[in-house]
Every structure is written in C-alpha cells, then in structure tokens.
PASEBA-1860 file (N, C-alpha, C; in nm, 3 decimals):
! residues 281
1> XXXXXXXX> -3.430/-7.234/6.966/-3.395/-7.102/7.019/-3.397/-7.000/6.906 ~ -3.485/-6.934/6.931/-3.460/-6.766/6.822/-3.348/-6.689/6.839 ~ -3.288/-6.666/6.725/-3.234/-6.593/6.662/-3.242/-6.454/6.696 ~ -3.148/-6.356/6.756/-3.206/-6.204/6.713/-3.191/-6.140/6.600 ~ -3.252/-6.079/6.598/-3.244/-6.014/6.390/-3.263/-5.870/6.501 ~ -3.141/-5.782/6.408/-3.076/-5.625/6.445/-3.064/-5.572/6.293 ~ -3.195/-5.486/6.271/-3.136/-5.398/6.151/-3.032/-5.278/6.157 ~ -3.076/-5.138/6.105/-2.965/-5.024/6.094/-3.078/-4.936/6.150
9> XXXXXXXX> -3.034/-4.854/6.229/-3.057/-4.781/6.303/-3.077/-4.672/6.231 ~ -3.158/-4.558/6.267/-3.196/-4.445/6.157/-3.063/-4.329/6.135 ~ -3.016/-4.352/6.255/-2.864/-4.264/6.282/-2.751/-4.301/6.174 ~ -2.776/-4.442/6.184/-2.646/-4.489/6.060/-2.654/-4.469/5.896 ~ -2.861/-4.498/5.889/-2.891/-4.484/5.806/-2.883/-4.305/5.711 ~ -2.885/-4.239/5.796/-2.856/-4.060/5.774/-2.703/-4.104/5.773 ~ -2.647/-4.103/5.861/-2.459/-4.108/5.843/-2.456/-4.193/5.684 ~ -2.488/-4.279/5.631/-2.444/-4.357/5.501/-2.484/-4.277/5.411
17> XXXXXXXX> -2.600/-4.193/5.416/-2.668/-4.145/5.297/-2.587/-3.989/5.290 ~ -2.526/-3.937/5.412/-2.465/-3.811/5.426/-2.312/-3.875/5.345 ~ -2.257/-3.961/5.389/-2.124/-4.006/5.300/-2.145/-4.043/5.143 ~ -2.215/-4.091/5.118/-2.271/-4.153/4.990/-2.311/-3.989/4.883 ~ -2.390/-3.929/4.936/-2.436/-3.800/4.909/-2.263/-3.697/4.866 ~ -2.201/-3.711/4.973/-2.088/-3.614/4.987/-1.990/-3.664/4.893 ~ -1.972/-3.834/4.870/-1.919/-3.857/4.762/-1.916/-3.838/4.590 ~ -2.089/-3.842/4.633/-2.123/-3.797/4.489/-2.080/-3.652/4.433
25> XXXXXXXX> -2.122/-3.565/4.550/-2.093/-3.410/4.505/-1.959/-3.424/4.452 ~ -1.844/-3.442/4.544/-1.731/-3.454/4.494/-1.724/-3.476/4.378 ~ -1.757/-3.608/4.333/-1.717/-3.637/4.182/-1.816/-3.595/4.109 ~ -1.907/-3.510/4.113/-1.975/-3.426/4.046/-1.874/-3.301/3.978 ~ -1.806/-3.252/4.117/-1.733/-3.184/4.093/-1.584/-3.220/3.995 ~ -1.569/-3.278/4.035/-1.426/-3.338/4.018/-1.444/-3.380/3.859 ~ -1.575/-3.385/3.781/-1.579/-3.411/3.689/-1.601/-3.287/3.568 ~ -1.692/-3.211/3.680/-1.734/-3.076/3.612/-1.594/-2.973/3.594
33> XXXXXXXX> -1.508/-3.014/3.675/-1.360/-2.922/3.681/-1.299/-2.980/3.589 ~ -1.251/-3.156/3.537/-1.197/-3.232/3.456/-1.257/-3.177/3.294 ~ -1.415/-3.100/3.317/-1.460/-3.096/3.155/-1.391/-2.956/3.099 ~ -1.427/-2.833/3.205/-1.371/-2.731/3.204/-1.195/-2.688/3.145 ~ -1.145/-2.787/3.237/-0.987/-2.844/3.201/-0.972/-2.864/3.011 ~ -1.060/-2.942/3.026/-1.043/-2.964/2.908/-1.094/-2.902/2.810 ~ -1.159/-2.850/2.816/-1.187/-2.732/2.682/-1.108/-2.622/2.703 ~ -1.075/-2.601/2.815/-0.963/-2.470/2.833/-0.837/-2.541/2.748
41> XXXXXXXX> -0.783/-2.632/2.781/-0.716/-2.701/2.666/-0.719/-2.721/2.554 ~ -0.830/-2.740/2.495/-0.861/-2.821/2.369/-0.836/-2.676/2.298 ~ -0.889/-2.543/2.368/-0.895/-2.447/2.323/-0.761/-2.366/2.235 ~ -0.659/-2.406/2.408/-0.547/-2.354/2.382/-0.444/-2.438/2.288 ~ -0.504/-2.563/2.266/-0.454/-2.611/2.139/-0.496/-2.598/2.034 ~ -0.633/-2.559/2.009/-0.674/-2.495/1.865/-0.582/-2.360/1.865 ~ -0.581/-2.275/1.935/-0.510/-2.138/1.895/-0.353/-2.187/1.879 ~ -0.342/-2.261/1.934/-0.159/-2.252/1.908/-0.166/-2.358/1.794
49> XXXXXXXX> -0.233/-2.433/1.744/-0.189/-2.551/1.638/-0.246/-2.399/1.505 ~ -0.354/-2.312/1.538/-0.422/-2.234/1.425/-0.247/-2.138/1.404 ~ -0.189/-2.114/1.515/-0.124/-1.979/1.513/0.076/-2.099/1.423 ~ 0.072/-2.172/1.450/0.172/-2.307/1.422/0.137/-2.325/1.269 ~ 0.037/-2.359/1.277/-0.018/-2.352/1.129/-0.017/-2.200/1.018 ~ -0.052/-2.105/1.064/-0.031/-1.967/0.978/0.125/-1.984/0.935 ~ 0.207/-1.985/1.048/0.388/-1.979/1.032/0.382/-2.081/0.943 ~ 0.408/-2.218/0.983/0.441/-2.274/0.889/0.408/-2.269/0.764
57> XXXXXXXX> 0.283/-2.200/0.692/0.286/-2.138/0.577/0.357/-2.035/0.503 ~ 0.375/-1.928/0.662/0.460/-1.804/0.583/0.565/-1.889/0.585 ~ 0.624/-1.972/0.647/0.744/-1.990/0.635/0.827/-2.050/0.505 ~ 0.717/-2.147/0.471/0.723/-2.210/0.366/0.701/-2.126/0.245 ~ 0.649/-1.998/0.230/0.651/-1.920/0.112/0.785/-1.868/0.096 ~ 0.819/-1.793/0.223/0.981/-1.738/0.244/1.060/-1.801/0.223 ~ 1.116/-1.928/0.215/1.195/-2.036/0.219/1.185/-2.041/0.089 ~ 1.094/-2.092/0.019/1.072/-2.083/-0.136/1.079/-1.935/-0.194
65> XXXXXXXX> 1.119/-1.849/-0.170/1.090/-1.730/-0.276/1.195/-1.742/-0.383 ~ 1.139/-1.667/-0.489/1.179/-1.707/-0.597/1.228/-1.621/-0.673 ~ 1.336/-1.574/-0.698/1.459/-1.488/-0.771/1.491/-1.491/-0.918 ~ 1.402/-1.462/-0.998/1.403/-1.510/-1.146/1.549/-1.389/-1.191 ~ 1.628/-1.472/-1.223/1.751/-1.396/-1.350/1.800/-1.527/-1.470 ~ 1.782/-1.476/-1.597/1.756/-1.549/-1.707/1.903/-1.538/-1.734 ~ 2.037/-1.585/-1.697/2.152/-1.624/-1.766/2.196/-1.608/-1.885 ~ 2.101/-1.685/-1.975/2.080/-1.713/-2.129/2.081/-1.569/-2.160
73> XXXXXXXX> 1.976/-1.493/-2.165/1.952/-1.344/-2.169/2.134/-1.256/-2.185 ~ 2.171/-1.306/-2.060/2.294/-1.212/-2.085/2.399/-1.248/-2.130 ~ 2.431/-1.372/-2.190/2.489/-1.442/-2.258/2.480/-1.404/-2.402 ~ 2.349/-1.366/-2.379/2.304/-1.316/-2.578/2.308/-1.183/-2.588 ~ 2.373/-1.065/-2.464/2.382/-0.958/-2.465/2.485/-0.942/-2.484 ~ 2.592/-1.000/-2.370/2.728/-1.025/-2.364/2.809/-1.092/-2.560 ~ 2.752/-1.131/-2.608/2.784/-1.186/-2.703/2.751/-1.115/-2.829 ~ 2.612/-1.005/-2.842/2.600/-0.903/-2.934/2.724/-0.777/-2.927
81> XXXXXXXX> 2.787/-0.765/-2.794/2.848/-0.646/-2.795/2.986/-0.702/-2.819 ~ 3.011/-0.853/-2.809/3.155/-0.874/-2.867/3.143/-0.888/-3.034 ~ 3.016/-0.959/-3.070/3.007/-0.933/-3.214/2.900/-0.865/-3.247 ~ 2.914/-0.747/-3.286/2.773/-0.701/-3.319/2.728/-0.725/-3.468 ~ 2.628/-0.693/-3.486/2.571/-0.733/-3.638/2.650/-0.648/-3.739 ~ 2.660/-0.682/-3.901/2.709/-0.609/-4.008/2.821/-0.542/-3.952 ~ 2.930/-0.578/-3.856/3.066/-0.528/-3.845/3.157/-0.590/-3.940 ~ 3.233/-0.496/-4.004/3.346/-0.557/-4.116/3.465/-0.524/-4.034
89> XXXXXXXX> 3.574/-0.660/-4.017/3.661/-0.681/-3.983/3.729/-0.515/-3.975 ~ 3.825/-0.498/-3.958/3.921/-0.363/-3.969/3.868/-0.240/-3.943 ~ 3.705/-0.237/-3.947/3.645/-0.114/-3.959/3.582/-0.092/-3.840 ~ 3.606/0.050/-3.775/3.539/0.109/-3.659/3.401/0.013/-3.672 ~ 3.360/-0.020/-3.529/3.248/-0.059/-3.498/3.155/0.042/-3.448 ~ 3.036/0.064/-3.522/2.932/0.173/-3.510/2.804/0.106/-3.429 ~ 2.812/0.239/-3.328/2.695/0.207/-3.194/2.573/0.178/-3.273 ~ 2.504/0.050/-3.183/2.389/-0.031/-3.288/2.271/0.035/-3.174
97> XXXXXXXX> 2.170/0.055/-3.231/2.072/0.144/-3.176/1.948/0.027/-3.073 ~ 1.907/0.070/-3.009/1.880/-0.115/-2.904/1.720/-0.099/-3.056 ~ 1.695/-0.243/-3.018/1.568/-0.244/-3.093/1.476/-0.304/-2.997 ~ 1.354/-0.180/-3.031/1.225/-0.247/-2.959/1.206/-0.332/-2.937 ~ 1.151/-0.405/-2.820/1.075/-0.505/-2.795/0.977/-0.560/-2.879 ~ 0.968/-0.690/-2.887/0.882/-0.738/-3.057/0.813/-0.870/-2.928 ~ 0.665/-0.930/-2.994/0.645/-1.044/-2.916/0.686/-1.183/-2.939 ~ 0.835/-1.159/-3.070/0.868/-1.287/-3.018/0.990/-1.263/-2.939
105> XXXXXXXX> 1.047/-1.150/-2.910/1.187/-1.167/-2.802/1.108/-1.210/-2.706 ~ 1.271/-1.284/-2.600/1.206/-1.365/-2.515/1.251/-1.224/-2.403 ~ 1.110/-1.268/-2.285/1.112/-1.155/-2.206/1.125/-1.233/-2.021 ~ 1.201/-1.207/-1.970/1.246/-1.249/-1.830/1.113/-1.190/-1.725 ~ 1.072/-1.300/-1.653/0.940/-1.254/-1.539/1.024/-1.128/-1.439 ~ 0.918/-1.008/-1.414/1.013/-0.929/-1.320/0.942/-1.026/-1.148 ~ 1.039/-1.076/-1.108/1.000/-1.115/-0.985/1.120/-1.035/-0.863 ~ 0.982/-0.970/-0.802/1.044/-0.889/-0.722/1.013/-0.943/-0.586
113> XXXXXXXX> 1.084/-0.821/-0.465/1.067/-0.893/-0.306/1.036/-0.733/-0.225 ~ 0.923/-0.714/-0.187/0.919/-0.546/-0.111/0.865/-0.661/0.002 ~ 0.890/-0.585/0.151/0.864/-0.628/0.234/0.847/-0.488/0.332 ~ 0.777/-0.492/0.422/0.741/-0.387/0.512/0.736/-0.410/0.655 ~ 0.747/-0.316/0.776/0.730/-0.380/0.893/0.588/-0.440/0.935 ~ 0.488/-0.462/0.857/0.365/-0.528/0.879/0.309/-0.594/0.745 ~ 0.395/-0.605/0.670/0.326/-0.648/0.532/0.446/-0.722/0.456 ~ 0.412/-0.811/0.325/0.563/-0.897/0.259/0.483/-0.930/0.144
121> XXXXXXXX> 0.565/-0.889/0.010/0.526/-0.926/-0.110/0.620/-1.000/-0.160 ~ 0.622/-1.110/-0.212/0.695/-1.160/-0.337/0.660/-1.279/-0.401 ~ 0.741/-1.314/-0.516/0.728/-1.448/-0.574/0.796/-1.544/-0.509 ~ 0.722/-1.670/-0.506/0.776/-1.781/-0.470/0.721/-1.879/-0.495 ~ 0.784/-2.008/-0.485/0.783/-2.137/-0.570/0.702/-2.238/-0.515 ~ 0.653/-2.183/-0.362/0.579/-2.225/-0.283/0.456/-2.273/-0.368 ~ 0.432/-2.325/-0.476/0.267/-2.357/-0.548/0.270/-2.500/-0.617 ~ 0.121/-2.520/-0.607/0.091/-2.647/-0.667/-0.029/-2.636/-0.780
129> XXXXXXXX> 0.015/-2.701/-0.878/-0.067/-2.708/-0.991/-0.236/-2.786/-0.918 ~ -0.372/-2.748/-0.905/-0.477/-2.816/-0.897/-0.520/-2.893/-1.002 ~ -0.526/-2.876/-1.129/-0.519/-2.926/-1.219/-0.429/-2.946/-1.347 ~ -0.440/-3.084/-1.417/-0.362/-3.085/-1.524/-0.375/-2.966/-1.605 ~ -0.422/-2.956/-1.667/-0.466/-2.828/-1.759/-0.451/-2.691/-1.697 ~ -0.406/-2.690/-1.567/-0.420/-2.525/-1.508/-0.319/-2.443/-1.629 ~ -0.360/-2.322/-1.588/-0.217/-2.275/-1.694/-0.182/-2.159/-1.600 ~ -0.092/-2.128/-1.558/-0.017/-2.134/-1.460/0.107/-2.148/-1.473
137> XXXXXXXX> 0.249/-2.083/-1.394/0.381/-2.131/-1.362/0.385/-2.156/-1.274 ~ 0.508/-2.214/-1.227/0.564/-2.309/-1.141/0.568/-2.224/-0.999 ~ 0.561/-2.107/-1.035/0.551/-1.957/-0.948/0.447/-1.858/-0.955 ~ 0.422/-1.809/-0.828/0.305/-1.726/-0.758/0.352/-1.602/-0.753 ~ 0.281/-1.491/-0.751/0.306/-1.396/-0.610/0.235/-1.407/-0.511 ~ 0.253/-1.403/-0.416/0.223/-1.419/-0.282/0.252/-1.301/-0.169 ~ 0.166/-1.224/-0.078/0.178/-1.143/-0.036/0.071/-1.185/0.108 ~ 0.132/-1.092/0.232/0.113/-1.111/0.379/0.065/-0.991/0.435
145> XXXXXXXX> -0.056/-0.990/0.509/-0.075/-0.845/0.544/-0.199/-0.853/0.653 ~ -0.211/-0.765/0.722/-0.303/-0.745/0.810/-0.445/-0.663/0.791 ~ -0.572/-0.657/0.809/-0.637/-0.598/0.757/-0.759/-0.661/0.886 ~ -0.855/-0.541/0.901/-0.981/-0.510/0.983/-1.062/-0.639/0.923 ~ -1.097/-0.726/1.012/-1.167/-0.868/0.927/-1.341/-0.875/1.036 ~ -1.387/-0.765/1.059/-1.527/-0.801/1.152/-1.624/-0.808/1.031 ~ -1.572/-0.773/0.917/-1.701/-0.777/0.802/-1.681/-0.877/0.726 ~ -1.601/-0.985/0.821/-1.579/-1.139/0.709/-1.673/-1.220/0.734
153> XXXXXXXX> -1.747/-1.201/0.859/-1.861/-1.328/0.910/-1.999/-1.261/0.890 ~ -2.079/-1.290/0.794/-2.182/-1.262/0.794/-2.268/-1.310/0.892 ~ -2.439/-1.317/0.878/-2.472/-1.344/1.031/-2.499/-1.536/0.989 ~ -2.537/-1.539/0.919/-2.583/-1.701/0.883/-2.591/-1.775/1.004 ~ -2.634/-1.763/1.098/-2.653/-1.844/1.211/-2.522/-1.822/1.286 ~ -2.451/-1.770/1.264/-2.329/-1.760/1.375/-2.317/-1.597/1.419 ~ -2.403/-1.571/1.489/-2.445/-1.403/1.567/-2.299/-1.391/1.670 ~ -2.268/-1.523/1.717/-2.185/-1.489/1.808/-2.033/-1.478/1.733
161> XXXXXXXX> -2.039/-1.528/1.629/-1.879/-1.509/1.557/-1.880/-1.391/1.494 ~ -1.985/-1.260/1.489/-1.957/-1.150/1.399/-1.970/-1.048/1.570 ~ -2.012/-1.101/1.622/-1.972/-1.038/1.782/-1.847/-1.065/1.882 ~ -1.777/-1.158/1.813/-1.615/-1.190/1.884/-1.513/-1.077/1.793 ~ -1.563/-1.097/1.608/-1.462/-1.075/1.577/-1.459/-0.900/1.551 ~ -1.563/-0.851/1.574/-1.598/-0.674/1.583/-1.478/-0.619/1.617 ~ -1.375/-0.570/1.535/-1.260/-0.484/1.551/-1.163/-0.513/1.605 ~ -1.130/-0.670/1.564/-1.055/-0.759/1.533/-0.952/-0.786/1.388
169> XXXXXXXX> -0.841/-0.790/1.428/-0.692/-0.772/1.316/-0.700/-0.944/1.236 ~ -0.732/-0.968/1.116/-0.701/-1.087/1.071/-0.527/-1.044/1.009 ~ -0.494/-1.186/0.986/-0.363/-1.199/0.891/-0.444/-1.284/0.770 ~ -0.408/-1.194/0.640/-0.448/-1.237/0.527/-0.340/-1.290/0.379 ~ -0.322/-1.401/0.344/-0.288/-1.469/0.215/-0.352/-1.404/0.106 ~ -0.252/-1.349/0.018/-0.301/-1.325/-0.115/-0.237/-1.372/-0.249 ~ -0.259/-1.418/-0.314/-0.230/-1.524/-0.404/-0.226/-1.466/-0.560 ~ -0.161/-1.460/-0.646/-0.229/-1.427/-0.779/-0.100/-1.510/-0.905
177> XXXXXXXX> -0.186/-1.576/-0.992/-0.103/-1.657/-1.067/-0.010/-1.596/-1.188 ~ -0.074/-1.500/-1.229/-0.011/-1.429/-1.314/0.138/-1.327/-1.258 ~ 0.221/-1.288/-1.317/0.334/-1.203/-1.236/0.355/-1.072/-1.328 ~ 0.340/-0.989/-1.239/0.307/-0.848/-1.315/0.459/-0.788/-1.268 ~ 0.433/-0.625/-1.305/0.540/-0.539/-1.264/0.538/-0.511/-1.121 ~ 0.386/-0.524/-1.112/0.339/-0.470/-0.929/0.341/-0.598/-0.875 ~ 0.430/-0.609/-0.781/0.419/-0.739/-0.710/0.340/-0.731/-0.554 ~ 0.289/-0.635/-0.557/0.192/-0.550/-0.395/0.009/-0.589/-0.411
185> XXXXXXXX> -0.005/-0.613/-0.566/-0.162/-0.555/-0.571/-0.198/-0.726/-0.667 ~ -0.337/-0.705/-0.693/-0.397/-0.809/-0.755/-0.377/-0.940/-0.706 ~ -0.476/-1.038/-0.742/-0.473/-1.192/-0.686/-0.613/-1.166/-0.624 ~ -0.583/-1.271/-0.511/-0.734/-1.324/-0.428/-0.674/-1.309/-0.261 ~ -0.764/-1.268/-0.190/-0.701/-1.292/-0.082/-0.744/-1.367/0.038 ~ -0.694/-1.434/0.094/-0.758/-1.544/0.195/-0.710/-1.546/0.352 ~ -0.809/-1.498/0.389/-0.800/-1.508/0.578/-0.705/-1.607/0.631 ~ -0.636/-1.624/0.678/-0.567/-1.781/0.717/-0.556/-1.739/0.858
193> XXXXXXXX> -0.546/-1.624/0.923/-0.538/-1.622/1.087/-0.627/-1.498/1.159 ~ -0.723/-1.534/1.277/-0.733/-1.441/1.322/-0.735/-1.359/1.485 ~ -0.779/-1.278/1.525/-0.745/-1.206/1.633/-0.602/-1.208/1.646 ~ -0.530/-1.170/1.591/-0.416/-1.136/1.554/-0.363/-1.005/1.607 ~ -0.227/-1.008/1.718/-0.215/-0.890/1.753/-0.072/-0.850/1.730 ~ -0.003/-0.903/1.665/0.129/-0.911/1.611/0.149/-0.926/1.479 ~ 0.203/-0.886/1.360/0.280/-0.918/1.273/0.340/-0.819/1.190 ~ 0.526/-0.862/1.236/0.638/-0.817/1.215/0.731/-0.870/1.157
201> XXXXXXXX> 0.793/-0.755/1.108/0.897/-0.819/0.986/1.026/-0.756/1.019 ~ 1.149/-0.833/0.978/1.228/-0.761/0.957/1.316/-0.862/0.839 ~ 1.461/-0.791/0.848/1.504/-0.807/0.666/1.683/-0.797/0.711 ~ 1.717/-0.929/0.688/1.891/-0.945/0.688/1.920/-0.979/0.548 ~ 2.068/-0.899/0.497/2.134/-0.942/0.342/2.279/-0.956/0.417 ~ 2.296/-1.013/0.326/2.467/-1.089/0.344/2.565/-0.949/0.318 ~ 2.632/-0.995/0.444/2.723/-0.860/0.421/2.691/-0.720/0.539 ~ 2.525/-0.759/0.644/2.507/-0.683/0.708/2.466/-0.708/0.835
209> XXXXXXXX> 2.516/-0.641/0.923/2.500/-0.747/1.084/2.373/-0.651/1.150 ~ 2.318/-0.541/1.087/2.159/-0.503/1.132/2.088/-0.553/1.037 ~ 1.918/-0.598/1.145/1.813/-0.598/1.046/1.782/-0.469/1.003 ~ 1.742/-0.458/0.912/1.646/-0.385/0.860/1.461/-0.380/0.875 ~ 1.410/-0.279/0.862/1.261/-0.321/0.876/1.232/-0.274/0.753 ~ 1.269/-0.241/0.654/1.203/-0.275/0.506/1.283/-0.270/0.426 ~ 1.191/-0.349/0.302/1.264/-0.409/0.183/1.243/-0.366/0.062 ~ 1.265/-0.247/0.011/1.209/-0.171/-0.089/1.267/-0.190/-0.208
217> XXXXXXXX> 1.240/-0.192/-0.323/1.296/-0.139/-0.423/1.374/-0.016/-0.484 ~ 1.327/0.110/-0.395/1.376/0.218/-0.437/1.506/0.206/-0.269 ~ 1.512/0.093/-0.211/1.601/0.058/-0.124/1.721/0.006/-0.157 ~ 1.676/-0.098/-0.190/1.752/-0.185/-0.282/1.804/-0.210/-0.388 ~ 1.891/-0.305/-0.454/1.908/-0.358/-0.604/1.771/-0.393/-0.639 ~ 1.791/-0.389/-0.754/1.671/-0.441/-0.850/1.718/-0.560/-0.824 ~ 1.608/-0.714/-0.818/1.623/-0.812/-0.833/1.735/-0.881/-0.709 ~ 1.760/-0.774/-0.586/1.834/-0.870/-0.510/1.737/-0.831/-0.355
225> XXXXXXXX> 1.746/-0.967/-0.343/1.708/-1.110/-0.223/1.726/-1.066/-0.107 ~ 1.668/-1.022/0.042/1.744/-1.055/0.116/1.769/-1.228/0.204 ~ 1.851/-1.210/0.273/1.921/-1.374/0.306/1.860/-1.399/0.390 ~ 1.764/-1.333/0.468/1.695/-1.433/0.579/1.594/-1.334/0.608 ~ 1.471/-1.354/0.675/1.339/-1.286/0.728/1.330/-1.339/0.878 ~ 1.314/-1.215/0.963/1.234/-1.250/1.068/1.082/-1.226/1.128 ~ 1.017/-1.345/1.179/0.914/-1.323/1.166/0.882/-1.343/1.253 ~ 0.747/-1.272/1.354/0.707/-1.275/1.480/0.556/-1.231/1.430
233> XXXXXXXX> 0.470/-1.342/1.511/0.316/-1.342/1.478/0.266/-1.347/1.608 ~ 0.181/-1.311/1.621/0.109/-1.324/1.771/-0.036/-1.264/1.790 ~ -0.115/-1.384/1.852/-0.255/-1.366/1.881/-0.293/-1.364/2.016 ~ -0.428/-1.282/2.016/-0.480/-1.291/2.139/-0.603/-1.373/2.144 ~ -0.654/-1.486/2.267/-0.734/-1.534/2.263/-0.796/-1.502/2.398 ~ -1.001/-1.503/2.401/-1.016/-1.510/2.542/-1.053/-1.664/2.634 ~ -1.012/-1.674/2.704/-1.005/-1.800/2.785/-1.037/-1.798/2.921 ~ -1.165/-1.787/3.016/-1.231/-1.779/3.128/-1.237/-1.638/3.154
241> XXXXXXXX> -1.321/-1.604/3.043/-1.309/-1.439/3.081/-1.139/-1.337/3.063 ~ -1.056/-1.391/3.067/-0.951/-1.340/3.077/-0.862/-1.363/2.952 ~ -0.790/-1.247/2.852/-0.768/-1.232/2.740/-0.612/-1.283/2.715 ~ -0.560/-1.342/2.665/-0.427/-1.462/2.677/-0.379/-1.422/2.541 ~ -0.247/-1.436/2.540/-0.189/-1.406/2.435/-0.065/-1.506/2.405 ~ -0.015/-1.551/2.266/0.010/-1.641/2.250/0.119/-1.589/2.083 ~ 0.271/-1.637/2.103/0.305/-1.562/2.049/0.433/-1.663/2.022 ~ 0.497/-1.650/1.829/0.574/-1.754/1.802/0.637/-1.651/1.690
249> XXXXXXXX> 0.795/-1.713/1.689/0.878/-1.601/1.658/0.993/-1.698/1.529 ~ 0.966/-1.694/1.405/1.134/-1.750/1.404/1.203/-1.682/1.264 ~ 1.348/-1.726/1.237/1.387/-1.664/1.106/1.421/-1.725/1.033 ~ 1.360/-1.698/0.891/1.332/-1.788/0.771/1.454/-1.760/0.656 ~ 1.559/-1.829/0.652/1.642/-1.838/0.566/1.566/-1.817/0.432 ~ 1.613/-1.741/0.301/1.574/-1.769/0.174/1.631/-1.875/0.156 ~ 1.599/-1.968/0.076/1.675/-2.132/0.013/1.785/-2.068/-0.119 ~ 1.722/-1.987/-0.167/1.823/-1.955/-0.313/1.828/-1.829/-0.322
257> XXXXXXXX> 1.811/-1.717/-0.267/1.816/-1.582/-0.287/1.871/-1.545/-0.437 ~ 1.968/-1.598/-0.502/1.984/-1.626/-0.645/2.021/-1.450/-0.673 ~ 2.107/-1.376/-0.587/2.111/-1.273/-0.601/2.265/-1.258/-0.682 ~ 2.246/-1.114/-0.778/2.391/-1.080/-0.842/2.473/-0.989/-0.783 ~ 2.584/-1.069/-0.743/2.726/-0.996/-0.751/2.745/-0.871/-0.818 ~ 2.772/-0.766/-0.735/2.820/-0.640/-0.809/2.977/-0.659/-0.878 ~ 3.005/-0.608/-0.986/3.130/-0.619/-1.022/3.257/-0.568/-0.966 ~ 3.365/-0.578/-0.947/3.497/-0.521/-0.858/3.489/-0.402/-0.909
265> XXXXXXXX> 3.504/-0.317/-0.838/3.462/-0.167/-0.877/3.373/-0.091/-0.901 ~ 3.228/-0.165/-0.923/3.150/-0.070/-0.923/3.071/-0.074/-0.796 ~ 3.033/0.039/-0.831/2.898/0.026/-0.660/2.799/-0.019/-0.658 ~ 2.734/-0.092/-0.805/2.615/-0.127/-0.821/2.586/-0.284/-0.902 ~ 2.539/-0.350/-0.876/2.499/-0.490/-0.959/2.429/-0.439/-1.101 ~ 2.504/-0.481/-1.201/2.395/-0.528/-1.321/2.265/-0.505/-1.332 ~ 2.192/-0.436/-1.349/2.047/-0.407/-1.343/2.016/-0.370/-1.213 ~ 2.107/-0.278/-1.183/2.055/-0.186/-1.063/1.899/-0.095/-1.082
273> XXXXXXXX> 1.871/-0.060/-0.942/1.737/0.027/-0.978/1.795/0.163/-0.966 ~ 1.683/0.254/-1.012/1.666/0.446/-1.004/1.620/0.444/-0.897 ~ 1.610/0.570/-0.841/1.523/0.600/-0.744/1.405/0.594/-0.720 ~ 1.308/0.584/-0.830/1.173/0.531/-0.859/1.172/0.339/-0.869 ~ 1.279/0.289/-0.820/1.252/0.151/-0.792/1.223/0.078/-0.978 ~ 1.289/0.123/-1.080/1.296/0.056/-1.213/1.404/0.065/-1.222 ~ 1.448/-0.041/-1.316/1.576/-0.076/-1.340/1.645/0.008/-1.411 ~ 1.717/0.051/-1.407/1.822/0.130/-1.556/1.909/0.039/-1.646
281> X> 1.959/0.131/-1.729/1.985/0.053/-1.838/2.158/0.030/-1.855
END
C-alpha cells in the first residue's frame, strides 16, 4: 500500500517566509537601536570621565597649594633687633641702617595665590620631578583659565575637529617651573578641557561666612591663603543633534594654607601688602 506524501502548500510557504522576514527586521532593528545606545553612551562617558578628569586635577593643585613663609628668616630678624651688631652694653642702641641685598643672603620664594571669577593662579606642590637631573623645586606655579581654543586643531586630516571646535571655550593648564614675582604670566600652557561652558570660582578664609569672588593681592594679606575654593566646571556636548550639558561642582579645602596670624592689636599680619599688592616693610 502507498504511502501519501503532502508537501507545504504555497500559502504556508509565503506565511513562513513573511514571519521569518519580520523577525529578521526586528532584530535588525533591535540591533541597530542597541549600537546607537551605545555610542550615545560611550559618548556620554567620554565627556563626563574628560570633565571628572579636568576636576580632579584642579582639585589636586588646590589641595596642594603651597604657602612658602621661611620661619628661620624671622628668627634671624627677631634676634638682630634684640642684639644688634657693635652695641656696647650701657650705651644707647643706634638705629642700624637695613643692608642691601647681597647674593649670598638667603632669599624666601614669593609664592603667591590671585584668583578671579574665571581664572586661579598659584603655587603648589602638586609636581613631579620627570627626571633625575631636572632642576626644578618641589613647587610649580600653576594657573587655570579659559581662552578661545578653534585655532588649536590644525587641519591634518581632522577637517571635522577644527569645524566642531570654531568658537568654542577650552579650559587651559599653565605650568612654569621657575617662581617669579608675577605669579599670573609665563610657563607653558596646556589644553586639558574642551567645549567648556562654565568655569567659576569663588574664595572662603577663616573667619568669614561669605564667599568671595576674588582673591587679590591688593585684596588681601600678602602671603595669606584662602581656606577653601569653590569650583564649578561645566561643558556642553552635542549628542543626536541636540546640545547637552554636563556640569560638576565641588569645594576644595587648602591642605596647609600655612597662613600668619595678625598680632593682638594690630589690624594687619607681618608682611602685610600696600595698595599696589607689595609687601611693606
């Protein structure tokens, strides 16, 4: 007895290839949305690890700044005016006339701190020797600032990175090993963030329950610290056509502010400044 043999009918055969077909699109899709996902991600973790990364640098300079006052120095001042030179016992002591500066007195680094509502200069300890032989101290100046960065990308094959960044705000590192009187100017300076649409400062000292938004010298004591910085950075990125902004805020204790006590009674610390921001005498 034969057997009947029943294949697939052309109806079922269209119905399998219409499901089979419709499955695929799906996960065509479902994959093409999963890639998208993810570079919209990957993205928004490059800008926030880039913008995580800038802070934790300033932060780490601020935290380290560095308050040079030489002790020794006034110990050997304090100690000329209780004994001064060629005084004979019993006899009036006669005003000793200061003497010039010579290159072997020893001379104290002026390390200063100006800070602005978009800009921050000072020394700090924040540095590492690259080489044995560098010559170099243990201390930088270091300074924070904003500046027009579309003329940082030349064209070298990247047409589209001097067309993103066209009138665009970088945040720039400036570095210089030597420590001068000007603690604002000279060094090297290095891009570390950009499209940048934020950066703000402000300025707390012990003893005052407002910030301040600047930190001047002709503000301030000569040589005094304030006790904490606040800092707020913030970038804009574009992400599906649509421009996102992304924004991290915190306040940076000084570690040693290493600042001097004014004496009971007077109104001013020990090497106070003039109004021209130099010390008097």
């Amino acid at each position: 007895m034969l057997k009947s043999k029943r294949g697939f009918t052309l109806i079922e055969v269209i119905l399998s290839m219409t499901i089979l077909s419709s499955m695929m699109i799906l996960v065509a899709i479902s994959i093409s949305r999963a890639s998208k996902a993810k570079i919209k991600i990957q993205a928004e973790i490059e800008s926030v690890s880039a913008l995580r990364d800038a802070m934790r640098m300033i932060r780490s300079d601020i935290n380290q700044a560095y308050n040079h006052y030489d002790y020794e120095i006034e110990i050997i001042e304090q100690s000329k005016k209780k004994n001064p030179p060629n005084s004979v016992p019993g006899q009036p002591i006669q005003p000793v006339a200061p003497v010039a500066a010579t290159p072997t007195q020893r001379k104290s680094p002026a390390t200063r701190f100006v800070g602005g509502e978009n800009s921050i200069d000072f020394v700090t300890m924040n540095n590492g020797r690259m080489t044995a032989n560098d010559v170099q101290a243990d201390f930088i100046e270091v300074g924070y600032f904003l500046k027009n960065c579309k003329s940082q990308f030349g064209d070298g094959g990247r047409g589209d990175a001097v067309k993103k960044s066209q009138g665009s705000q970088c945040l720039f590192r400036r570095t210089q090993k030597i420590i001068d009187l000007d603690v604002t100017k000279g060094g090297v300076e290095t891009m570390i963030l950009d499209d940048v649409t934020e950066f703000s400062l402000k300025y707390l000292v012990e003893g005052k329950l407002d910030w301040v938004k600047e930190w001047k010298a002709e503000k301030a004591r000569y040589n005094i610290f304030p006790d904490a910085v606040e800092v707020t950075l913030g970038i804009e990125k574009e992400s599906e056509g649509k421009q996102k902004k992304y924004s991290i805020q915190y306040v940076v204790p000084i570690h040693f502010p290493n600042n001097i006590k004014p004496k009971p009674g007077s109104a001013q610390a020990p090497g106070s400044t003039s109004v021209d921001g130099l010390p008097t005498k």
